[in-house]
C-alpha positions as CSV (number, residue, x, y, z in Angstrom):
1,X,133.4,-50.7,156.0
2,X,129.8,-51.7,155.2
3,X,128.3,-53.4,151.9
4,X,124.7,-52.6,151.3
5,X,122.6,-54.9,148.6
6,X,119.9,-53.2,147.1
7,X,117.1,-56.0,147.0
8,X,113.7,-54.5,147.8
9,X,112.0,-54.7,144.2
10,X,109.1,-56.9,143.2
11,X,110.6,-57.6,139.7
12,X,107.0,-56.8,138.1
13,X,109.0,-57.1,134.4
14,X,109.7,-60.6,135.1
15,X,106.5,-62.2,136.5
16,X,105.7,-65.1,137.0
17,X,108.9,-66.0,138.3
18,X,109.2,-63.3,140.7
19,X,105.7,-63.9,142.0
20,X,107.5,-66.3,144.6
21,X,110.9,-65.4,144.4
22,X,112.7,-62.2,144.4
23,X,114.7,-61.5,141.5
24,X,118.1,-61.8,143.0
25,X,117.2,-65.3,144.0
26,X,116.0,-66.7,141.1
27,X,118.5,-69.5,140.4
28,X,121.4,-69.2,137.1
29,X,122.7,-71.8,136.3
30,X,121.9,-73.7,139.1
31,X,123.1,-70.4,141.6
32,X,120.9,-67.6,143.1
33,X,122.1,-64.2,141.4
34,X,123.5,-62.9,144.7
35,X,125.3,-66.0,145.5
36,X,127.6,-64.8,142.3
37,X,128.4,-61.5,144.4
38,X,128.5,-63.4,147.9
39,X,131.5,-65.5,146.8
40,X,132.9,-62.2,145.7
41,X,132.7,-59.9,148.5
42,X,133.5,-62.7,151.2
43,X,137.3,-62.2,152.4
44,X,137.9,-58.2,151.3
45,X,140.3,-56.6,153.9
46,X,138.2,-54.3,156.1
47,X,134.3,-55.5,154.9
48,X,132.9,-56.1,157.8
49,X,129.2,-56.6,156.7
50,X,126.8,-57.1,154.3
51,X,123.7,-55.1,154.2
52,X,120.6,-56.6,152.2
53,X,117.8,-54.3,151.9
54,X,114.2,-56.3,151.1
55,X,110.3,-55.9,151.6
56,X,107.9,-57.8,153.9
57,X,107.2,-60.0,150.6
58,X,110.5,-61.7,150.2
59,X,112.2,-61.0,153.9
60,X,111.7,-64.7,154.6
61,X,113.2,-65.8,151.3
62,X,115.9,-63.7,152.4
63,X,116.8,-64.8,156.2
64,X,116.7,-68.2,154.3
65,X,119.3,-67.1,152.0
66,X,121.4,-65.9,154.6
67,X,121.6,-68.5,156.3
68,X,123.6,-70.5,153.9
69,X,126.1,-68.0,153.9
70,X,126.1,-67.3,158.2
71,X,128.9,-70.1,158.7
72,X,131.3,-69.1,156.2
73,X,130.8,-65.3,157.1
74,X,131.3,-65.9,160.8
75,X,134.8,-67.8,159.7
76,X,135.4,-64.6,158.1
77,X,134.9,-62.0,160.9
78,X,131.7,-60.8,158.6
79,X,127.9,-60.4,159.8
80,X,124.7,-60.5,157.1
81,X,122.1,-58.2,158.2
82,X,118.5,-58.3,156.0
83,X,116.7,-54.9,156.4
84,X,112.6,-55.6,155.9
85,X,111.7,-52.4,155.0
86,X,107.6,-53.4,155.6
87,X,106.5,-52.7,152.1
88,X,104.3,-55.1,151.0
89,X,103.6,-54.5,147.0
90,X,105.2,-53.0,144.2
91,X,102.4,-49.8,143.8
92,X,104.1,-48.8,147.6
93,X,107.5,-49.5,146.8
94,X,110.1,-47.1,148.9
95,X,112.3,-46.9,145.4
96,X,115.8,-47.6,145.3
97,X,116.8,-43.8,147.1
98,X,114.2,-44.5,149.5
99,X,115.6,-48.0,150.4
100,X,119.2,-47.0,150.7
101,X,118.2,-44.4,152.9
102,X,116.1,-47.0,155.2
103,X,119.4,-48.8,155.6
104,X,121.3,-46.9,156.4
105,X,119.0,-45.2,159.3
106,X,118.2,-48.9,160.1
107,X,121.4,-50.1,160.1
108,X,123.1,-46.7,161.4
109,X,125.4,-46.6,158.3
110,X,125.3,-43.0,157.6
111,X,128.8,-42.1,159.4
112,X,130.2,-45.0,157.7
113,X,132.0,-45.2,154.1
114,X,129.7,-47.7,152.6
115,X,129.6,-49.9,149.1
116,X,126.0,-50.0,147.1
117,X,125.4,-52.8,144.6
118,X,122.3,-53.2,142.7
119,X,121.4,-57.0,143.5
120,X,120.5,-58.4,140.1
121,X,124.0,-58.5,138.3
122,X,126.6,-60.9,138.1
123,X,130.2,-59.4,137.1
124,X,132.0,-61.3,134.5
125,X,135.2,-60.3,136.3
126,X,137.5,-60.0,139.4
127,X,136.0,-57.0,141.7
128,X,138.7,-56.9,144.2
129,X,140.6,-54.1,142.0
130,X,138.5,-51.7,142.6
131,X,137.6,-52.5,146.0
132,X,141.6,-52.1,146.5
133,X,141.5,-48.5,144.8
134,X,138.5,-47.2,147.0
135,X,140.3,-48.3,150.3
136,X,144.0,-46.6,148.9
137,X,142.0,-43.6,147.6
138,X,139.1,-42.8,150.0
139,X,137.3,-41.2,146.5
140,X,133.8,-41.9,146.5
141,X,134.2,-44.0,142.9
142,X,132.1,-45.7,140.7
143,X,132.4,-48.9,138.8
144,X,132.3,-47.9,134.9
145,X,131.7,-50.7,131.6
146,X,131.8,-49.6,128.3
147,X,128.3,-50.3,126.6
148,X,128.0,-50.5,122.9
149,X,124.4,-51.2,122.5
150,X,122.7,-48.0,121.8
151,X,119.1,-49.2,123.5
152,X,120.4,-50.2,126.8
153,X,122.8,-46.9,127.1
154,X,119.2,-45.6,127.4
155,X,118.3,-47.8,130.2
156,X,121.3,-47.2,132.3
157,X,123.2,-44.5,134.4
158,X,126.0,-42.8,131.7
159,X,128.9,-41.5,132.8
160,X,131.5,-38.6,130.9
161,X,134.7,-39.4,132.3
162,X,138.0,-36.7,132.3
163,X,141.3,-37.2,131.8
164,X,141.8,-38.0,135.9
165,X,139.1,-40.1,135.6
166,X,136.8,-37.9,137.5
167,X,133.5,-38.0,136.7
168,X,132.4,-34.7,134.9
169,X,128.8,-35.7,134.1
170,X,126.2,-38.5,135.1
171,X,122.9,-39.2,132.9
172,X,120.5,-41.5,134.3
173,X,118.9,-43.1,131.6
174,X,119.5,-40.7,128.9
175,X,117.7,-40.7,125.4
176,X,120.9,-39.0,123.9
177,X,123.7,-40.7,125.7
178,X,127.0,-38.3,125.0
179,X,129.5,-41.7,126.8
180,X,130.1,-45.6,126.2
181,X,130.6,-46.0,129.6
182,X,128.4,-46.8,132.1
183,X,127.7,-47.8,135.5
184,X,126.0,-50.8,137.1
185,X,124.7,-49.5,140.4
186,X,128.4,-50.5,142.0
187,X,129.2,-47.2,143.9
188,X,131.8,-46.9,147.1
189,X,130.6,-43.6,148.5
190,X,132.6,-41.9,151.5
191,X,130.5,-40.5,154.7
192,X,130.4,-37.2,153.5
193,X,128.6,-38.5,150.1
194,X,125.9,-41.0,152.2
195,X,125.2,-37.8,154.4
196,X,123.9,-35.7,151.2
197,X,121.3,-38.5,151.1
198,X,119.1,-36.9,153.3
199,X,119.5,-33.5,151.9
200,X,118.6,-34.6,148.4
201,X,115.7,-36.2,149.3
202,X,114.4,-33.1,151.3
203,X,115.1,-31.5,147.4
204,X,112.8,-34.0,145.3
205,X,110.1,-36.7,144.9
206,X,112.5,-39.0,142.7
207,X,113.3,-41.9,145.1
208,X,113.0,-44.3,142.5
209,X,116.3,-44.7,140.4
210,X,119.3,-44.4,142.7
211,X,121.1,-42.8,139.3
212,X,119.4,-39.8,140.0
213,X,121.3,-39.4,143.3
214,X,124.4,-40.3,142.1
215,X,124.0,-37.6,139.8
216,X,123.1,-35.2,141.9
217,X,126.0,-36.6,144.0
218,X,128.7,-35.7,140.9
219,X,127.3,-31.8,140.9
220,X,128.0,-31.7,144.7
221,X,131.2,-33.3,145.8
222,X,134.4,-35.0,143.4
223,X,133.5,-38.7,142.3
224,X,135.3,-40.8,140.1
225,X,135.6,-43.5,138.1
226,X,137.0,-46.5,138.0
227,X,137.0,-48.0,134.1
228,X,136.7,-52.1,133.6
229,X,137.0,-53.8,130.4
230,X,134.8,-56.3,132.4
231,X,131.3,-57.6,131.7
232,X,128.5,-58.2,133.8
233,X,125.0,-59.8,133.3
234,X,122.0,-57.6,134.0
235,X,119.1,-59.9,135.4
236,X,116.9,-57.2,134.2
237,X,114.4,-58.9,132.0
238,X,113.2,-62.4,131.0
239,X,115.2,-62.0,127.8
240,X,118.0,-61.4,130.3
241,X,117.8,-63.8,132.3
242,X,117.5,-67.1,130.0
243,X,121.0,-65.0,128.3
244,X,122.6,-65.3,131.7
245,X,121.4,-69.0,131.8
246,X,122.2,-70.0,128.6
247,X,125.8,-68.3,128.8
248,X,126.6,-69.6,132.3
249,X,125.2,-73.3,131.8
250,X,127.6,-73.5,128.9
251,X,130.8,-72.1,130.5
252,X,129.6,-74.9,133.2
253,X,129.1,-72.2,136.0
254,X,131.2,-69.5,136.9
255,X,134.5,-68.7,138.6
256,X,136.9,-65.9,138.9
């Protein structure tokens, strides 16, 4: 089983930090945003790697990251692999779609069952649940928080859930959300859902939000959902950001 990090952004909407460090980098609380999900991930039965997908801007920054974290991985049985997808600005960006595909050709992933995580949130809460439910189940399943806030339902991928928990409908970024619940870019996708990858993107131009796979994902094969009273901090904005900072510094870090 294979982890791939979704990295390769410039963070435009938060310049000028990001000039000279990728967003998942920046430091909150005294801690890059992916070290957050590193001391996560590190230990699940059966994850054998971790797959960060980046751009020729910040690869460096990256395989400097990485580095810290090489020891303790190797302890672990578990490999870090950065992918420099050889973009060099933001007007020539691959998009999210187009980066998960890169990896997993790169990083010949796509006969693999594989877990995607945006890199620019920290979860409030203990992931190893859900990691335990994918591995008992084989469903591909999807993380879901309940969102109250009206605004940001209509910056983020909305799910309608069924009875089963299956996933009936997905709305990327919908201006009349019809759920609470939503998803944070945290999707464990089987083989036979990575495969449909390349067949979407033969079907459109939108390689940008990885939502809109996902939803095309819930029309073709049976996804579900896995719902967390959990929260997680979206390092999305500078408003964001100095939130995560402010509520981090004061709970003096962060543990599990």
């Amino acid at each position: 089983m294979d982890a791939i990090i979704l990295c390769a952004g410039f963070g435009t909407r938060m310049y000028p930090l990001t000039k000279t460090c990728p967003k998942p980098l920046l430091k909150v609380a005294g801690k890059p945003v992916l070290d957050y999900l590193f001391s996560q991930l590190l230990g699940w039965q059966g994850l054998k790697s971790i797959h960060i997908a980046t751009n020729k801007k910040y690869y460096q920054d990256f395989v400097e990251w990485g580095a810290t974290w090489q020891g303790e991985m190797q302890k672990m049985g578990m490999e870090i692999q950065i992918h420099n997808n050889g973009v060099e600005n933001n007007e020539t960006r691959l998009g999210a779609i187009g980066d998960l595909e890169y990896v997993l050709r790169n990083g010949n992933l796509y006969n693999r069952d594989v877990l995607i995580i945006a890199g620019d949130n920290i979860f409030l809460f203990d992931l190893l649940p859900v990691w335990e439910k994918f591995i008992s189940s084989s469903q591909n399943l999807l993380l879901a928080i309940k969102e109250m806030d009206r605004e940001r339902l209509q910056q983020m991928g909305v799910l309608e859930i069924g009875d089963d928990n299956k996933v009936i409908r997905f709305q990327e970024k919908p201006q009349r959300p019809t759920s609470y619940w939503v998803c944070p870019a945290f999707y464990f996708l089987t083989a036979d859902a990575t495969r449909l990858i390349g067949q979407y993107l033969e079907t459109t131009n939108s390689k940008d939000a990885i939502g809109h796979f996902i939803q095309y994902l819930v029309s073709m094969l049976d996804v579900y959902a896995y719902p967390s009273p959990g929260r997680r901090l979206d390092i999305g904005s500078m408003e964001d950001y100095k939130k995560a900072n402010m509520l981090l510094a004061k709970s003096d870090g962060y543990s599990i």
